[in-house]
C-alpha positions in Angstrom: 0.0 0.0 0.0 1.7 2.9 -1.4 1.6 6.6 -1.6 5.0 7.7 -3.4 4.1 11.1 -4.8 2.7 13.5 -2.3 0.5 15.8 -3.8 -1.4 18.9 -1.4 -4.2 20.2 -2.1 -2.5 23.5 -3.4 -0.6 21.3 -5.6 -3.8 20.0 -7.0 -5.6 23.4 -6.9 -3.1 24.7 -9.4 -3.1 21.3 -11.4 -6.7 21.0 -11.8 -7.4 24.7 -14.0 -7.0 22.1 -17.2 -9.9 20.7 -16.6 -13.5 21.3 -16.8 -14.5 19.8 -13.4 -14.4 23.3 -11.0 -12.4 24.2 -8.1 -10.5 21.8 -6.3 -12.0 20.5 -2.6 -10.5 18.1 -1.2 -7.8 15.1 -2.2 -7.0 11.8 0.5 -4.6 9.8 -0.6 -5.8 5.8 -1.2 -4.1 3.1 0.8 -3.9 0.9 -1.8 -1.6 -0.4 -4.5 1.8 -0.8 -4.6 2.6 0.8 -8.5 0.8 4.0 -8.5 0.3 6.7 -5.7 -3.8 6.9 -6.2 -6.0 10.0 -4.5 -9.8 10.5 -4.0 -10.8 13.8 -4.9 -13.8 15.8 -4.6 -14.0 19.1 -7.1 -17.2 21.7 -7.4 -18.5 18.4 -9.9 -18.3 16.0 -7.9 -15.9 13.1 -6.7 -13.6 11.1 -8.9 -9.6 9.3 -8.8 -6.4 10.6 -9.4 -3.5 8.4 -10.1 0.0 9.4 -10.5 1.7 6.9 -12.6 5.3 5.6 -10.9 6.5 2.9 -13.7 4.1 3.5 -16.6 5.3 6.2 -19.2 3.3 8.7 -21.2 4.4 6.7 -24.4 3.0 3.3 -22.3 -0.2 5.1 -20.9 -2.6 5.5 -23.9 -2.5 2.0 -24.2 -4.5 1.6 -20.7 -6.5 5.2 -20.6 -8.0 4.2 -23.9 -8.6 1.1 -23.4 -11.0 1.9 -20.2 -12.5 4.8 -22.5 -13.3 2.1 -25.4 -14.6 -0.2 -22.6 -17.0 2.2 -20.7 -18.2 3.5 -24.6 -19.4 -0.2 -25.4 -20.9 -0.4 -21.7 -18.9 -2.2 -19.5 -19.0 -0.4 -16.4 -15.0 0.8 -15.9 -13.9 4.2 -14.7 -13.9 6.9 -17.9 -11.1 9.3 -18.1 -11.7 12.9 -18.2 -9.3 14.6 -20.5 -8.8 18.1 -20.3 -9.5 21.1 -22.4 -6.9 20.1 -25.1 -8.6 16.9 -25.1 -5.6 15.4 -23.8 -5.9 12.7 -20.7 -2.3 12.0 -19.7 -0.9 14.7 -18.1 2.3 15.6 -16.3 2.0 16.5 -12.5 5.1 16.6 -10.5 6.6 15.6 -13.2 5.1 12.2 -13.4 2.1 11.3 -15.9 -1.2 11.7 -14.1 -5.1 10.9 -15.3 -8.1 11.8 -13.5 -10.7 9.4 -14.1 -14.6 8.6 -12.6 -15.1 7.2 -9.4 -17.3 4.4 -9.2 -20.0 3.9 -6.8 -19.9 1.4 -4.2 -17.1 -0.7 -2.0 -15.4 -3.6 -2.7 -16.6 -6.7 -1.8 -13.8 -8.5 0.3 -15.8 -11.5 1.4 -17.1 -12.8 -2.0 -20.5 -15.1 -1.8 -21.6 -17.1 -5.4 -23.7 -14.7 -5.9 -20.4 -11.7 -6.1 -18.8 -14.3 -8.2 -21.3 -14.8 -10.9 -21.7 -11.1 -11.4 -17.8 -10.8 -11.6 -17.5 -13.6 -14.2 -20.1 -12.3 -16.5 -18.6 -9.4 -16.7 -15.4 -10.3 -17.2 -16.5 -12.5 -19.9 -18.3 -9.0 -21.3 -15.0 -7.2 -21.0 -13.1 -9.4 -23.6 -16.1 -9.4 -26.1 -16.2 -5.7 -25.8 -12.1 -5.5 -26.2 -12.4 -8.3 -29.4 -12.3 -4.5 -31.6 -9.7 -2.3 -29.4 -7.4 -1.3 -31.9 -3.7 -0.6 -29.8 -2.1 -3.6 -28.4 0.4 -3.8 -25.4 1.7 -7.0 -24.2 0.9 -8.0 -20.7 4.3 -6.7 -19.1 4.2 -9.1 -16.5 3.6 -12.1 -18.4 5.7 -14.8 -19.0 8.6 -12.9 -20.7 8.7 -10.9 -17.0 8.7 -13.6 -15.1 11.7 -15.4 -17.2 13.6 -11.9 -16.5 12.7 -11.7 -12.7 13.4 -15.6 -11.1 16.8 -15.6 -11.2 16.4 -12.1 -9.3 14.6 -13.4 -6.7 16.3 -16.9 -6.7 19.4 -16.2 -4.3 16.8 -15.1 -1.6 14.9 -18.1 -2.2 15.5 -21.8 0.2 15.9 -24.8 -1.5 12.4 -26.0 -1.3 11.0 -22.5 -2.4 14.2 -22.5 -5.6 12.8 -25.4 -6.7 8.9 -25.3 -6.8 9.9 -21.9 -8.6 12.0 -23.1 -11.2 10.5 -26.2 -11.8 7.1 -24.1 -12.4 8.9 -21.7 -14.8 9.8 -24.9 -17.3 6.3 -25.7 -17.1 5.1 -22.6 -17.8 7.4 -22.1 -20.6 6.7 -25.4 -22.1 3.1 -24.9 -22.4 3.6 -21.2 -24.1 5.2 -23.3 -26.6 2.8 -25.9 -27.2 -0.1 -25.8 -30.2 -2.4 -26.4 -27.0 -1.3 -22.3 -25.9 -1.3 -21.2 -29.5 -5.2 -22.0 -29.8 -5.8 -20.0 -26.7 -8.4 -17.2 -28.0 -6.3 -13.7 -26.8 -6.9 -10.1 -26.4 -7.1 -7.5 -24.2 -7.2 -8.4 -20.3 -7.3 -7.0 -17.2 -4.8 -8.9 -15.4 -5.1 -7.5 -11.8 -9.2 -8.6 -11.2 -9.1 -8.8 -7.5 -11.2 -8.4 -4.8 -10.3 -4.8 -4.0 -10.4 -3.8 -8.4 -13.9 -4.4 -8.1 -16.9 -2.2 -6.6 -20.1 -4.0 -5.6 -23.7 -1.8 -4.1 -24.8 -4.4 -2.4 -25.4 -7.8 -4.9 -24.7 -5.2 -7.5 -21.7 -4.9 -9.4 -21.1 -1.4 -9.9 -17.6 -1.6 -11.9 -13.9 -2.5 -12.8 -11.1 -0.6 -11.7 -7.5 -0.8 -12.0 -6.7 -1.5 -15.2 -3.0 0.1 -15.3 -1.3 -4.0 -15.0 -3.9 -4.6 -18.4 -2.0 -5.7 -21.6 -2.6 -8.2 -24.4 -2.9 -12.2 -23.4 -4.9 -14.9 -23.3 -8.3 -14.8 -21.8 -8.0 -17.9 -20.0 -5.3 -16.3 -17.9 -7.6 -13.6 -16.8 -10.1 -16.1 -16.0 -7.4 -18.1 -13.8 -6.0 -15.0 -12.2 -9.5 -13.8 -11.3 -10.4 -17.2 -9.5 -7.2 -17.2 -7.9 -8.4 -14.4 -5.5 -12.1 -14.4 -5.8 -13.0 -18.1 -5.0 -10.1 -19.2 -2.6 -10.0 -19.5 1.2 -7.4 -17.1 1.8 -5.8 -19.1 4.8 -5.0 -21.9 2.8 -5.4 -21.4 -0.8 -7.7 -24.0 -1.2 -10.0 -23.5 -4.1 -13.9 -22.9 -2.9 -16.0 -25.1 -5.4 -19.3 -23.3 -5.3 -17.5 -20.1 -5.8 -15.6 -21.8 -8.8 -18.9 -23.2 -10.3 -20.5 -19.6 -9.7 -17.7 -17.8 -11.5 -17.1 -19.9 -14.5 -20.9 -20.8 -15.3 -21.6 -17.2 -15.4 -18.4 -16.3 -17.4 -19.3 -19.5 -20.1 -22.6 -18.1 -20.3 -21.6 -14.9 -21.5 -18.6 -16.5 -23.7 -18.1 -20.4 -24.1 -15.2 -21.7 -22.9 -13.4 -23.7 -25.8 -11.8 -27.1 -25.3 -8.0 -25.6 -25.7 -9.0 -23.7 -22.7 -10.3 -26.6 -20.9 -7.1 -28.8 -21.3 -4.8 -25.9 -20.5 -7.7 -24.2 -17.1 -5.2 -26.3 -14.7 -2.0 -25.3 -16.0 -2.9 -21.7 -16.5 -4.2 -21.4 -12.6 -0.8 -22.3 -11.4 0.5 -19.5 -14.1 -1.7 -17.4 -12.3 -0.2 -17.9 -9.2 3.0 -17.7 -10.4 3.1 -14.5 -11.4 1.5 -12.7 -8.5 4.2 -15.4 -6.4 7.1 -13.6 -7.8 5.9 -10.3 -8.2 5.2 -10.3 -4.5 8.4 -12.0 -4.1 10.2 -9.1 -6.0 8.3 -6.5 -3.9 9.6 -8.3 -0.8 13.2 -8.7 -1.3 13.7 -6.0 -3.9 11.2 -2.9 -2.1 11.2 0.7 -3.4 10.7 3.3 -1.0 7.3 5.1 -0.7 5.3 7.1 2.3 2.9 4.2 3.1 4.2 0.7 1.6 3.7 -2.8 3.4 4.4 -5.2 0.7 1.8 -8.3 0.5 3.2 -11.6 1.8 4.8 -14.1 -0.8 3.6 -16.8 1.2 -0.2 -16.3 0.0 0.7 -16.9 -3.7 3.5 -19.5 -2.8 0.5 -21.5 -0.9 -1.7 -21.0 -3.9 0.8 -22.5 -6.4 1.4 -25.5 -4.4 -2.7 -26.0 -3.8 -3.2 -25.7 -8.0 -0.1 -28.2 -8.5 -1.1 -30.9 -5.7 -4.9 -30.6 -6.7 -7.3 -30.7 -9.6 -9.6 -27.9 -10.0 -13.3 -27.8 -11.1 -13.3 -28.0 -14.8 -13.9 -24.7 -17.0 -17.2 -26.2 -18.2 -19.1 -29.5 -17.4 -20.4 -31.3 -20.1 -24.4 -32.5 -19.9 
């Protein structure tokens, strides 16, 4: 949880003149996130986010900002960026890239029921049928090219046990990226990040998306698997929660049907989705950057994960009838 750009509310008084949204009332920094510095702020027309951008450049940015605009245009309910009056909506503030985007109604939902879970996988399956016609394309940074770069960065900090189950996953994982099974994997835009605490709920009803700044090009299925990863675990041990599984992936197959590639690769692509979150926490751990607010998630609850989808088969994508 992060906050590595302070910004006042005189800084964002002067800031905010670009745009068309009134005088500047308040700004709180969000406790959230560990790659951007993210405010709530409240102008004379209402409430919406700021983000300050700490990795992402302006020449990586349009990629993301448009994607959300081309997402919330076809009516999937993201945040829309507000540009300002040059039309532009990356802008420079401390000398960082910034967007101001809407805030969406609601709070997360951090103890998911089936009935959360369905709504989330419907959507989700909405979001890549709404990105099938996005025209920019941006791989998914931290996808399976990142994660070759980064184990042997992490590896020295590693114990023998941990070394292994790492880089005996990595051949996996790069084996199946080889494989015609991964090449028939339907791709395109995805969110990559679809947790818990990226998604606003009022009430039963899902009110929106958020977070779309780790987003890039990939397969759907690892979206899928990524999602499940958070929202239908039992975060002590890992273990997969069947009902919440079945509520997800009925919803999402309902929406789009799952394809058989994707049901002979759903169990190797949830242990990619735990990999990657497993050594990006790990990085984050052993490798921190400094920052006003930053507690850097455990490695242990993706670690745990990883085992759980290796040692255990999970409910299939889709059940025949």
């Amino acid at each position: 949880m992060a906050v590595f750009t302070p910004v006042s509310l005189d800084d964002l008084s002067r800031w905010i003149t670009q745009f068309d949204l009134g005088k500047a009332l308040a700004i709180k920094g969000i406790s959230s996130g560990i790659e951007n510095t993210n405010f709530f702020i409240t102008t004379e027309r209402g409430e919406y986010v700021l983000t300050v951008f700490e990795k992402l450049t302006f020449e990586q940015l349009p990629f993301y900002l448009n994607l959300m605009r081309h997402l919330a245009e076809r009516g999937v309910s993201v945040p829309a960026p507000i540009a300002n009056h040059d039309g532009a909506i990356i802008n420079a503030l401390h000398g960082k890239p910034a967007s101001i985007v809407t805030k969406l109604k609601g709070d997360s939902q951090l103890a998911p029921e089936p009935v959360h879970c369905a709504a989330v996988g419907a959507m989700l399956a909405r979001m890549h049928l709404a990105g099938r016609d996005f025209p920019m394309e941006q791989a998914n940074l931290r996808g399976i090219a990142w994660w070759n770069d980064t184990a042997p960065v992490v590896l020295p900090h590693l114990n023998d046990a941990q070394k292994n189950l790492l880089t005996t996953e990595i051949a996996t994982q790069n084996a199946y990226a080889a494989s015609a099974e991964y090449t028939a994997l339907q791709q395109g835009p995805i969110h990559a990040d679809l947790f818990r605490n990226n998604v606003m709920f009022d009430g039963e009803r899902l009110t929106g998306f958020f977070d779309f700044y780790f987003a890039g090009h990939d397969t759907w299925l690892f979206d899928v698997a990524v999602t499940v990863n958070d929202w239908c675990i039992d975060l002590e041990t890992g273990a997969l929660d069947e009902a919440r599984v079945r509520a997800i992936l009925d919803a999402y197959h309902a929406v789009r049907p799952f394809s058989a590639a994707e049901q002979a690769g759903w169990q190797t692509m949830l242990r990619a989705g735990a990999l990657r979150f497993w050594l990006s926490r790990l990085y984050d751990f052993y490798l921190p950057r400094d920052a006003e607010m930053l507690t850097p998630h455990d490695p242990g609850h993706f670690e745990r994960i990883l085992q759980q989808r290796i040692a255990h088969v999970a409910p299939p994508l889709f059940r025949n009838h």
